[in-house]
C-alpha positions as CSV (number, residue, x, y, z in Angstrom):
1,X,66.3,68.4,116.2
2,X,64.1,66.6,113.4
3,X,63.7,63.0,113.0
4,X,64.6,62.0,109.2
5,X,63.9,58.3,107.9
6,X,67.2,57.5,105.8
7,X,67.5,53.6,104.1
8,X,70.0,53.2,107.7
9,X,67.1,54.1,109.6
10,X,65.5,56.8,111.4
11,X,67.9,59.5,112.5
12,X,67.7,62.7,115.0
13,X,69.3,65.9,112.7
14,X,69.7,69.0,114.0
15,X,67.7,72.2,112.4
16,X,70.1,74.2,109.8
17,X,70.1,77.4,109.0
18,X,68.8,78.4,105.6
19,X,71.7,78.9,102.6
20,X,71.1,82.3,103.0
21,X,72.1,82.8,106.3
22,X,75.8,84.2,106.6
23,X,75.2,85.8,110.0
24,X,77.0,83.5,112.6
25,X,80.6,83.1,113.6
26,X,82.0,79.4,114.2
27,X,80.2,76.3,113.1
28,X,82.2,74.6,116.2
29,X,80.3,76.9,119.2
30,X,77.6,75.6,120.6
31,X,74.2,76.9,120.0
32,X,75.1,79.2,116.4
33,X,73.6,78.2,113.2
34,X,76.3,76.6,110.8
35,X,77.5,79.5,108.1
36,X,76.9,77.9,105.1
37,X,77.9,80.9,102.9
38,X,80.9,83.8,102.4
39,X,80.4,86.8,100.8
40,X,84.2,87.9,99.5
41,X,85.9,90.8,97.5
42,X,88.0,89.8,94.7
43,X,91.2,92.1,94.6
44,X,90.9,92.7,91.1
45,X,87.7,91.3,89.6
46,X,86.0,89.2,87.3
47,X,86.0,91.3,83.8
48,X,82.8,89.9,81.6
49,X,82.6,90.5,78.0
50,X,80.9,93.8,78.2
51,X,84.3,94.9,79.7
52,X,82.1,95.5,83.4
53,X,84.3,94.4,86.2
54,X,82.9,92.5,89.3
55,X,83.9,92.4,92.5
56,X,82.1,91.2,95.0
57,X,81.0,87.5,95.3
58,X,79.3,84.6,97.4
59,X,81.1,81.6,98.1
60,X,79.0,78.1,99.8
61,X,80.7,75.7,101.9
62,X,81.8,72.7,99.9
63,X,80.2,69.3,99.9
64,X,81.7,66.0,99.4
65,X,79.7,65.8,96.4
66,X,81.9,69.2,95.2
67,X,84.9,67.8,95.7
68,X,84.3,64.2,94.0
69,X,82.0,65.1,91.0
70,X,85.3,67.3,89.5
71,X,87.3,64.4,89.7
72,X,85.2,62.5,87.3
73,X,85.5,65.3,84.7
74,X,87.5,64.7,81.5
75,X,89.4,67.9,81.5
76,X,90.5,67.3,84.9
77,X,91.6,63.9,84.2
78,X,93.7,65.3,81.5
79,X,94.6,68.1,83.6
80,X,94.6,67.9,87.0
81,X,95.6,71.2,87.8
82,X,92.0,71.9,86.1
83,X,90.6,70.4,89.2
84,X,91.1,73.5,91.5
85,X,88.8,75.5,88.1
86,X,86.3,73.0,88.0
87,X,85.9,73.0,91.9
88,X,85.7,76.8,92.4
89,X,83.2,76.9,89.2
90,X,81.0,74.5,91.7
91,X,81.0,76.8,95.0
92,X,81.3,80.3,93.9
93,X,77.7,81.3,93.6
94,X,78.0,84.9,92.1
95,X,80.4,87.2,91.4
96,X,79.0,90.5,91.3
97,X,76.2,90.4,88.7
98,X,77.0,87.5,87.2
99,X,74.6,84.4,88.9
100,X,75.4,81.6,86.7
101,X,79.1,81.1,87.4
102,X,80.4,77.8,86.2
103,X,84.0,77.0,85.1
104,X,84.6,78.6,82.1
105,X,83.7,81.8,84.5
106,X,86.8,81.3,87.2
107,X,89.4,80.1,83.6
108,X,88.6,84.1,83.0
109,X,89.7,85.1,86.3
110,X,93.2,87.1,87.2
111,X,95.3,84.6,88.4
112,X,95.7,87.0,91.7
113,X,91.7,86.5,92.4
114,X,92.2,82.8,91.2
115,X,94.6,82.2,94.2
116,X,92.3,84.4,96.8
117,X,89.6,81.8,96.0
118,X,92.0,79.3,96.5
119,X,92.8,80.5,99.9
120,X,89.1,81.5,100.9
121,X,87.8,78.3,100.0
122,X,90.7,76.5,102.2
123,X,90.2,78.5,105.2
124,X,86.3,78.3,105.0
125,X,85.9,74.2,104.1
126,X,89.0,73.6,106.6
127,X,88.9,75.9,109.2
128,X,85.6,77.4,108.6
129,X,85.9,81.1,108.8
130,X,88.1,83.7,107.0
131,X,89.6,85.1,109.8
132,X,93.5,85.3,109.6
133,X,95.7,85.8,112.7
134,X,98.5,89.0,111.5
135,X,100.6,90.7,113.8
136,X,101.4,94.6,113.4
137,X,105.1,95.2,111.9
138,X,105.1,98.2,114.0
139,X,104.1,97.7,117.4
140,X,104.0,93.8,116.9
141,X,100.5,93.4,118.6
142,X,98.4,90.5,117.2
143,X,94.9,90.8,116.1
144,X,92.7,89.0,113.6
145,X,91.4,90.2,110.5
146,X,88.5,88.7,107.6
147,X,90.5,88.2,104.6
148,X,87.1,87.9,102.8
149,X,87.2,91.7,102.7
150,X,84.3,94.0,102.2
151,X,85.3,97.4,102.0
152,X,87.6,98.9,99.2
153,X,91.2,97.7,100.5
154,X,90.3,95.4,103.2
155,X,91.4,92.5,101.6
């Protein structure tokens, strides 16, 4: 824990892990470091103007901040379906070579890797993780798998 001085007064916080740090599990188990980001793997990727498609990505947990400065956005106020761009534009740190990703980035996204990042960013600001629960058609057993993906077809 570290002591902070805040205008409410002085307050115990515990340590965080740096922004970096992807390594741990649940935020909600005692004694892990909070996973602040998500590496993913779009399932068709982010073509840039050079005609290079893109992949992989890193996606940070969302702060309130995230989710309210969006809503004071003209295009979203004329739009609100815009929001969801606007949002994703905020947390989606790369895609594959490309650092500066903004909004205009996600408008050129597939609407297939729109909706993954619609779903990856639910599951890791709600439930934080991106495991799924599936059950096997075949012999019905139940396991877990990371939607995020990783490796060609895994997601």
């Amino acid at each position: 824990m570290r002591r902070s001085a805040t205008p409410l007064g002085v307050i115990d916080r515990p340590e965080q892990a740096p922004a970096g740090n992807a390594e741990t599990a649940r935020p909600d188990e005692p004694g892990r470091e909070l996973r602040t980001e998500f590496t993913f793997t779009l399932p068709r990727g982010y073509v840039d103007s050079s005609g290079t498609v893109h992949r992989e990505g890193v996606m940070r947990l969302a702060t309130a901040r995230d989710e309210l400065v969006p809503l004071r956005d003209d295009r979203v106020r004329e739009n609100p379906a815009y929001l969801t761009v606007v949002l994703l534009g905020r947390v989606v740190t790369r895609i594959g070579t490309v650092q500066d990703v903004h909004a205009g980035t996600i408008e050129g996204l597939f609407a297939t890797d729109l909706a993954f990042l619609q779903d990856l960013y639910r599951r890791i600001n709600s439930e934080g993780h991106t495991h799924a629960a599936v059950t096997c058609p075949e012999c019905s057993c139940e396991f877990a798998v990371d939607i995020a993906g990783g490796r060609l077809g895994e997601s």
